[in-house]
C-alpha positions as CSV (number, residue, x, y, z in Angstrom):
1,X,16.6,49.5,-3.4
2,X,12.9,48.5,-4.0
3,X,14.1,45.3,-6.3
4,X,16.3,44.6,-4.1
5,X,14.3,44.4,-1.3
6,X,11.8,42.7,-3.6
7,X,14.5,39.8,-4.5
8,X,15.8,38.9,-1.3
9,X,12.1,38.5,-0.1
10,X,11.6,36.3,-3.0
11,X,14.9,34.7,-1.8
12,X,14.0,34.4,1.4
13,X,10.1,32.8,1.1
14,X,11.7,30.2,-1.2
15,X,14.3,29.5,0.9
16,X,11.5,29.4,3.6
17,X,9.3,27.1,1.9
18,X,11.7,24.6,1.1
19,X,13.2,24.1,4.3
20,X,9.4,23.9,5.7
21,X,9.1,20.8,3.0
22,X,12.6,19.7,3.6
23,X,11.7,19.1,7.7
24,X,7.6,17.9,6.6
25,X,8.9,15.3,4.3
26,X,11.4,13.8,6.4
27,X,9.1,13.5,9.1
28,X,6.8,12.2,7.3
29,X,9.6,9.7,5.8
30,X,10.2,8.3,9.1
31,X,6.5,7.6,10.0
32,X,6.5,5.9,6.9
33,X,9.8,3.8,8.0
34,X,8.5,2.9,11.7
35,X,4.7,1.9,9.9
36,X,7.4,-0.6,7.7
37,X,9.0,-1.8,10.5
38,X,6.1,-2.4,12.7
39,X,4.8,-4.6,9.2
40,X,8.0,-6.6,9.6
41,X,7.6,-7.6,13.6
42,X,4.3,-8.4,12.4
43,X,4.8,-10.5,9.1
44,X,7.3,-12.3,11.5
45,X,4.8,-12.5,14.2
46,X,2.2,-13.9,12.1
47,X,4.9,-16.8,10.5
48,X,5.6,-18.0,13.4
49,X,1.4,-18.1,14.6
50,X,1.6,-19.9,11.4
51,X,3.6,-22.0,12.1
52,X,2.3,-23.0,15.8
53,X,-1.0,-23.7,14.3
54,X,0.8,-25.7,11.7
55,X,1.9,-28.2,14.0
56,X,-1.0,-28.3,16.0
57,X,-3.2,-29.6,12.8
58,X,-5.2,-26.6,13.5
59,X,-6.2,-24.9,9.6
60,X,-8.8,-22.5,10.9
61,X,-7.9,-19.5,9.3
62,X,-9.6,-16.9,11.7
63,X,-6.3,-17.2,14.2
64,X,-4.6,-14.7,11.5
65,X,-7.5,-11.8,10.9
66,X,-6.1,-9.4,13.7
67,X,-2.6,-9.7,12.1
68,X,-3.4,-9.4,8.5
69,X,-6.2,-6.5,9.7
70,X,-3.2,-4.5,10.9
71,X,-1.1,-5.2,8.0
72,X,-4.0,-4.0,5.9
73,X,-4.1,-0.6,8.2
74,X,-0.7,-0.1,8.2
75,X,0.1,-0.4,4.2
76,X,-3.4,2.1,3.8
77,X,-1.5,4.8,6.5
78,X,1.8,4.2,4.0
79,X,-0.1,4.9,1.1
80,X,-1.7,8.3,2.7
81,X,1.7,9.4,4.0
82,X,3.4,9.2,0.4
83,X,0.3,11.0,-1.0
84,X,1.3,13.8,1.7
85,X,4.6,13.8,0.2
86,X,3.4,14.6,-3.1
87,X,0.7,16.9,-1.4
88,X,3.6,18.8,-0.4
89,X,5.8,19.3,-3.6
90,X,2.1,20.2,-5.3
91,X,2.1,22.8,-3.2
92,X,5.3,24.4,-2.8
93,X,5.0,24.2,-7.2
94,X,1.6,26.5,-6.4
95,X,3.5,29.0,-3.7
96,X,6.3,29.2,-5.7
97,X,5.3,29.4,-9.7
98,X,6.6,26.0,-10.6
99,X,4.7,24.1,-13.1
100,X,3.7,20.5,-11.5
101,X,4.7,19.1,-14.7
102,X,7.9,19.3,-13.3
103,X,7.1,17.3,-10.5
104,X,7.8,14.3,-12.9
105,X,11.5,14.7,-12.5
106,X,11.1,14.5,-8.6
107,X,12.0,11.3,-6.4
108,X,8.1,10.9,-5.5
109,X,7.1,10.6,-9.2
110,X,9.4,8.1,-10.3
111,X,8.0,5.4,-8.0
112,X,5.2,3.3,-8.2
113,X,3.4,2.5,-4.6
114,X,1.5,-0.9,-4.1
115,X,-1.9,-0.3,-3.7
116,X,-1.6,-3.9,-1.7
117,X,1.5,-3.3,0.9
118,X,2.3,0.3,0.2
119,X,5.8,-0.8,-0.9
120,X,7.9,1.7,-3.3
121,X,8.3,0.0,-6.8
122,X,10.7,1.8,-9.6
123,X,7.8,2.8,-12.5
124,X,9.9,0.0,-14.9
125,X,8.5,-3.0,-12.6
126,X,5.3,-4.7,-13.4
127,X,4.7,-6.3,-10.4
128,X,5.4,-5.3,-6.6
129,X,8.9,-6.1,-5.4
130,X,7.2,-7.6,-2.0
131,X,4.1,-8.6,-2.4
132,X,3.9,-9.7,-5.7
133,X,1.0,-7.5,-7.0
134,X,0.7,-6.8,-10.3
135,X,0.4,-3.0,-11.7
C-alpha cells in the first residue's frame, strides 16, 4: 500500500509540474506574440515616418530614435521571455530527475534567438530570417 501511495504521489507531482509549465509557458508564449506584434505596428509606423520625411527632403535621422528605442526594448523583453522558457524546462528537469541534457531534444533548444530582433531562427540558419544578422 505504501508504494502505492508512494507512486501515485510521484504521479501526481509530475503530473502537477507539467501542467504548471504547460499554463507558464503558454503565457509566457503569448507575451512573446503581442511584444511581436506591437514590433510590427511599429516597423510599419516607423516606414511610413520614413517615408513623410522622405518627401519632405528632411534626412535628419533623430525623427526615428523613439521608434527604433522601442524596437530595441521590445526584442531585449523577447529575448528574456524565451530565456524564462528555458528557465522553466531547467527546472522541472531539477524537480523531477531529468537530466538537462535532454533538454536538447525540446522545441526551445532547437532554435536559435537573434540577439538583434529576438526572432526564432531554426539552429541550421546562419543568419536571422528577419533582420539579417549573422550568427
Amino acid at each position: 500500500m505504501k508504494s502505492f501511495k508512494g507512486s501515485l504521489s510521484k504521479i501526481l507531482t509530475k503530473f502537477n509540474i507539467n501542467i504548471f509549465n504547460f499554463i507558464e509557458k503558454n503565457k509566457i508564449k503569448t507575451y512573446i506574440k503581442t511584444l511581436n506584434n506591437k514590433n510590427e505596428v511599429i516597423y510599419n509606423e516607423l516606414g511610413k515616418k520614413l517615408y513623410e520625411k522622405y518627401l519632405q527632403d528632411d534626412y535628419d535621422i533623430s525623427h526615428f530614435y523613439e521608434y527604433l528605442e522601442n524596437i530595441k526594448i521590445n526584442n531585449q523583453l523577447i529575448i528574456e521571455q524565451h530565456q524564462k522558457i528555458i528557465n522553466l524546462e531547467l527546472e522541472k528537469c531539477e524537480i523531477l530527475g531529468i537530466p538537462a541534457e535532454k533538454l536538447g531534444n525540446t522545441q526551445y533548444t532547437k532554435n536559435k534567438i537573434c540577439k538583434n530582433c529576438g526572432f526564432e531562427n531554426s539552429l541550421e540558419n546562419k543568419f536571422c530570417i528577419r533582420c539579417g544578422n549573422k550568427f
